[in-house]
C-alpha positions as CSV (number, residue, x, y, z in Angstrom):
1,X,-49.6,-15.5,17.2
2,X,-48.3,-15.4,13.9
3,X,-43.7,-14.3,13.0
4,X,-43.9,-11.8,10.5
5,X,-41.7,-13.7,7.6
6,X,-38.1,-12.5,7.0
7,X,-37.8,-9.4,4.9
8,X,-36.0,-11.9,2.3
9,X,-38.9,-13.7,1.8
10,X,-40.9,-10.4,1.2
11,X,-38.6,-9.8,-1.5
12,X,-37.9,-6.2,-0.7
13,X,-34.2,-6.5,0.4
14,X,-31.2,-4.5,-1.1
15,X,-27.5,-5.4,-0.9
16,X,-26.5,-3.6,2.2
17,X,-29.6,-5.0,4.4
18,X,-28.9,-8.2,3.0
19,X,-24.9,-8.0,3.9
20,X,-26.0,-7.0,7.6
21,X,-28.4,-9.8,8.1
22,X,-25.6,-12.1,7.2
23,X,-23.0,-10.4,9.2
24,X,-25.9,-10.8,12.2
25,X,-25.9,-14.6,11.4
26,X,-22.5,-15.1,11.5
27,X,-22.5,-13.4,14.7
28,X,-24.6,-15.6,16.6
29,X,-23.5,-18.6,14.9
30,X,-20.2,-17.9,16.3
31,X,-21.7,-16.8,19.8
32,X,-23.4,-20.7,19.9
33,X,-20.2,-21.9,18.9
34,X,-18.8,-20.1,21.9
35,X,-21.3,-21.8,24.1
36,X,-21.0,-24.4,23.3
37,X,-17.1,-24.8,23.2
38,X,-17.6,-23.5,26.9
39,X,-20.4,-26.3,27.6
40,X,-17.7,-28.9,26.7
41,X,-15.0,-28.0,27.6
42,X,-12.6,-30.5,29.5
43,X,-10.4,-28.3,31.7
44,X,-8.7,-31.4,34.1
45,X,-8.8,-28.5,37.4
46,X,-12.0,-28.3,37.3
47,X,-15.3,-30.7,36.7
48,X,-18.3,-29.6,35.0
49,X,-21.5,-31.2,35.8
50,X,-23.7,-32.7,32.9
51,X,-25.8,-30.1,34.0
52,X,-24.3,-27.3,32.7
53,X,-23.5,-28.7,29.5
54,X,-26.8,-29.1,28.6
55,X,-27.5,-25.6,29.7
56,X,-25.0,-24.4,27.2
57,X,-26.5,-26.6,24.6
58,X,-29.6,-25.0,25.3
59,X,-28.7,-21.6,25.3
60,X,-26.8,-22.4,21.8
61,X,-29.9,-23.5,20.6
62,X,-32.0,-20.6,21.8
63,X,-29.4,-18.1,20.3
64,X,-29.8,-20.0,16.9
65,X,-33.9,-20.1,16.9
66,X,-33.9,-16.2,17.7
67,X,-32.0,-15.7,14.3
68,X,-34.3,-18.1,12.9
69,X,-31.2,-20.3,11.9
């Protein structure tokens, strides 16, 4: 199964599509960010198994690879 190419690299994209796919990237990158703040975070009331921050990695890294970032 074949990803159909971003319509940038079709060359058929105008200002305002290109402005909303950035504004969509910048989006998500700050989503992963989120996760991934959350997956590291140290609060001293509370532990947080290895576990989970590697699922926040994960999902960080999931978020960035459906963007195609």
């Amino acid at each position: 199964m074949t990803q159909n190419p971003p319509e940038e690299a079709r060359g058929a994209v105008g200002p305002d599509a290109r402005l909303n796919r950035l504004e969509a990237q910048v989006a998500t990158l700050a989503e992963a960010v989120r996760v991934l703040a959350r997956g590291l975070e140290d609060v001293p009331s509370k532990d947080v198994p290895p576990e989970e921050t590697a699922r926040c990695a994960r999902l960080a890294h999931e978020l960035l690879l459906a963007q195609h970032l």
